[in-house]
N, C-alpha and C positions, 0 to 999 in steps of 0.2 A: 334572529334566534330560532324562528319556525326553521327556517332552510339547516341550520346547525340539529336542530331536534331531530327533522327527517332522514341527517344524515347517520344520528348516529343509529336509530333504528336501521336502517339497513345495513350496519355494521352492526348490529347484537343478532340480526336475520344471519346474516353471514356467519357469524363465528359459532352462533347457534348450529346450523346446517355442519361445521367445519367438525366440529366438537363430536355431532351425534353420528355424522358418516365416517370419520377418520378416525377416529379415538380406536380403532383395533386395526388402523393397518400403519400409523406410526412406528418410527424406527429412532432410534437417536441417530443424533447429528453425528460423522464421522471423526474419528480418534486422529488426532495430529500425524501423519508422518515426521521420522526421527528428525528430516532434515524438511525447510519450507522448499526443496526447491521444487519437488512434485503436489505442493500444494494447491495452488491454481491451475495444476491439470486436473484434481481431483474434482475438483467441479468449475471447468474453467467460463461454464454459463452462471454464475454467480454474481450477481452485484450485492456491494454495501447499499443497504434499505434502512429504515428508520428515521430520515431526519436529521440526525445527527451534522452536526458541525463539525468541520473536517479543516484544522488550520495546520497545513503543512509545511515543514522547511524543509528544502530540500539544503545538504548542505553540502559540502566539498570542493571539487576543485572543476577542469575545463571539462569534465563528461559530465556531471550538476549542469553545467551551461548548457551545456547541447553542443560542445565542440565538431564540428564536422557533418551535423545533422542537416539536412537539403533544405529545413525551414527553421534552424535554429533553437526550436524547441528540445530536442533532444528526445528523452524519455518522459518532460513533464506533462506533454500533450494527450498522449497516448494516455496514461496515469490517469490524466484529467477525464477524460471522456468516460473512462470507464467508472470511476467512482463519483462523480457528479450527476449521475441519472436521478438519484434519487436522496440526495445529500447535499447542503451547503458546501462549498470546498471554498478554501482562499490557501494559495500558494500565500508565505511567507519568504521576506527576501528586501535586502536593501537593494541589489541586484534586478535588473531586467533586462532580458535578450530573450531574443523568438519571434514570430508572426501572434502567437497565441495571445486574446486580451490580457490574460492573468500570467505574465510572469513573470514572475520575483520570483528570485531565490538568492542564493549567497553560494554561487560556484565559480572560484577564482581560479581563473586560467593560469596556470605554472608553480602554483601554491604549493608545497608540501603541507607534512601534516601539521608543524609547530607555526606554520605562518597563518591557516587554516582556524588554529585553535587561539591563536592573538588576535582573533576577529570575531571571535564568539560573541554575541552579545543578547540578553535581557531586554534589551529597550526598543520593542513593538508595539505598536498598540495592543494588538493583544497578541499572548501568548500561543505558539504552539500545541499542539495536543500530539504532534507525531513530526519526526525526525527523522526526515530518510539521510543518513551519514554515509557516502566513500568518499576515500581519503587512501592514499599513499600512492597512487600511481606517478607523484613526480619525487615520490622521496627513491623507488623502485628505478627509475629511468634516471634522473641526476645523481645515485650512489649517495643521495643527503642523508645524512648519520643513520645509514642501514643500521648497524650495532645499535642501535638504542631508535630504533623504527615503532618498535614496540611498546617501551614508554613514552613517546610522543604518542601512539595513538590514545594509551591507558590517559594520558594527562587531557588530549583530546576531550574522548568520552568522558570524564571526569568533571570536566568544566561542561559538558553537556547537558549531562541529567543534574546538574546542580544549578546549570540554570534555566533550567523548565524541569522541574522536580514532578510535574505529574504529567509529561509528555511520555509517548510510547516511543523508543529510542529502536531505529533499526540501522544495524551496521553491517555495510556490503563489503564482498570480496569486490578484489579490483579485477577488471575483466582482461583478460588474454593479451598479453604483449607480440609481436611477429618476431621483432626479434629472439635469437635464443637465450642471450645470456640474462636480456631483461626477464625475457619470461620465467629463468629459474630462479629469480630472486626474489621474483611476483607472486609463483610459488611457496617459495618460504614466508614470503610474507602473509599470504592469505590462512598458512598453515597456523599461525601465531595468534590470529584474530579472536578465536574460542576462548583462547586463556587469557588475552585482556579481559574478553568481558565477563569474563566466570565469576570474578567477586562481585559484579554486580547484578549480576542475577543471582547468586547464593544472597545477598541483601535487600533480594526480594523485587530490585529494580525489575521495570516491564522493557526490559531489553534483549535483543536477538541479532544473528548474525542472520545475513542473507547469505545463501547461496548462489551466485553468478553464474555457475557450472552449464545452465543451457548458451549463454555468450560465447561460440566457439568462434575460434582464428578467422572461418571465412568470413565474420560478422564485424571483422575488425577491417580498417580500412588498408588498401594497401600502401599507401602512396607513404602514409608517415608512422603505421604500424602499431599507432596507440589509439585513436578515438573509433568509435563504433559507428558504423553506416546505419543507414535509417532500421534498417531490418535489426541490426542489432543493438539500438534505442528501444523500439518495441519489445525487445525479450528483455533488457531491463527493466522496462518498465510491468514487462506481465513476472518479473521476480519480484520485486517493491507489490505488486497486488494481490500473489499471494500469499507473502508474509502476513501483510495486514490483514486478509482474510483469516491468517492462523493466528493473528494479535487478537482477531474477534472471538476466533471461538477458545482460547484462553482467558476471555474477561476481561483484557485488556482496555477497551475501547467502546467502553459506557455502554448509552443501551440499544448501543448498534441491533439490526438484526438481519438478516440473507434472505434474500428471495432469488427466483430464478430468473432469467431471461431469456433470449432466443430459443424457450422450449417452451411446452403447456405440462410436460410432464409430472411436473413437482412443485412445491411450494417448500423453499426452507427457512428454518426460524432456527431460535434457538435452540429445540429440543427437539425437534418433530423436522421428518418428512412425512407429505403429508400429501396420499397418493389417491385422490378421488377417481383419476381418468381409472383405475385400476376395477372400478364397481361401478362406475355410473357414465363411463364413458368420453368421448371428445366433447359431445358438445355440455354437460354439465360444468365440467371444467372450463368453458372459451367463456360463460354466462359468470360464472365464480373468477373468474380471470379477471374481466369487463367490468365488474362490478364495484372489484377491490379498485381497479384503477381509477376507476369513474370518484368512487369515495375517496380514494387517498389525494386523488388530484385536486378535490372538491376542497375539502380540507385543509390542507395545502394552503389553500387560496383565503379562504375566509375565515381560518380560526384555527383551534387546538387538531394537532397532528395526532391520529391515529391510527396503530398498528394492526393489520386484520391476519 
């Protein structure tokens, strides 16, 4: 109890110090771009901070797997690393494939979208809090009920947020086909994705499309011209990071909060940058750095998790 006491004093020293040098060179937190897909460029040294419990499905079909990926993981690797610095994470999944300890998920190699959505299922130990969904790249490639592509995904989604009612639903375009005639009905298909999920975001659902648009052709393999090479696993996976980034600063995703990383520049939270190096220099900030980690790490360790 002494050692929890000390710590939090040096966290009321700290936010004390944060409070009475920052409080006039604070800015708010950056306005959404229209679409997520320049969103983890916006601040792509960002990690999710707070603690937060992070149980993710990954769901869909053989690129969910990691089809093609050099270690099998796919995109959930990459995903993983980046948002488990500083948050519990557990992939969900009946499913496991990858070198990666943690992978579960529920991505069915050759699946369309209606075989996808007869597999949905409620019965995890525990639920969801976030749903990364693509789905149609074999309804797109087999010609399976193109004409009604679209209400298979709506019934999809539908069965989705109905069964994990307070998970964050994110729904991906499907990435670049080599072929041409696939790719223009890949096209059409991705066109279609907004208006599925428009009535559930007008009902308030915390659902969004992703944008795949940095996944270009060369990222796509060539041999069989549908699953993504390691490089273009990673840029799915940094589209999935900065969705969820713009799910946090929508409220979406409890009481998540941003800090920075690979920089000393900044510190971000909910409302505030908050720019010390700007008045007091490098080394103020590398001791206020040191500090919060030394305490958060602490913390962590022996008791109630606190925010600085």
């Amino acid at each position: 109890m002494a050692f929890k006491s000390r710590l939090h004093c040096i966290y009321l020293i700290v936010s004390a110090y944060l409070t009475i040098t920052c409080s006039s060179l604070s800015i708010p937190a950056p306005d959404l771009p229209s679409t997520y897909e320049s969103v983890s460029q916006l601040r792509r040294d960002a990690i999710v901070t707070g603690g937060e419990e992070l149980r993710i499905l990954p769901l869909g079909d053989s690129i969910t797997r990691g089809e093609g990926s050099s270690d099998g993981n796919g995109y959930r690797l990459a995903l993983y690393d980046w948002l488990q610095l500083e948050n519990d994470l557990d992939y969900i999944g009946r499913l496991t494939t990858g070198t990666m300890v943690d992978n579960h998920h529920e991505g069915y190699g050759g699946f369309p979208i209606d075989a996808i959505e007869a597999l949905v299922t409620s019965k995890y130990p525990e639920q969801p809090n976030l749903v990364l969904l693509m789905a149609g790249t074999n309804d797109v490639i087999q010609k399976h009920n193109l004409s009604t592509s679209s209400a298979a995904l709506d019934k999809l989604v539908n069965k989705v947020v109905n069964a994990y009612p307070d998970a964050v639903v994110l729904v991906a375009e499907i990435p670049p086909l080599l072929n041409p005639k696939r790719e223009a009905r890949r096209l059409e298909y991705n066109s279609a994705i907004p208006g599925v999920i428009k009535k559930y975001v007008d009902d308030g659902r915390h659902i969004a499309v992703v944008d795949m648009g940095r996944v270009k052709p060369e990222y796509i393999n060539a041999t069989d011209g549908i699953h993504p090479i390691d490089e273009g696993y990673r840029l799915i996976a940094d589209a999935w990071y900065g969705a969820i980034l713009a799910a946090r600063y929508k409220g979406w995703l409890g009481e998540l909060t941003f800090a920075t990383h690979n920089t000393l520049g900044g510190w971000i939270s909910d409302s505030t940058w908050t720019l010390e190096i700007v008045t007091y220099g490098v080394m103020s900030l590398v001791v206020l750095f040191a500090v919060r980690k030394l305490v958060n790490k602490a913390i962590r360790k022996y008791g109630t998790r606190l925010s600085l």
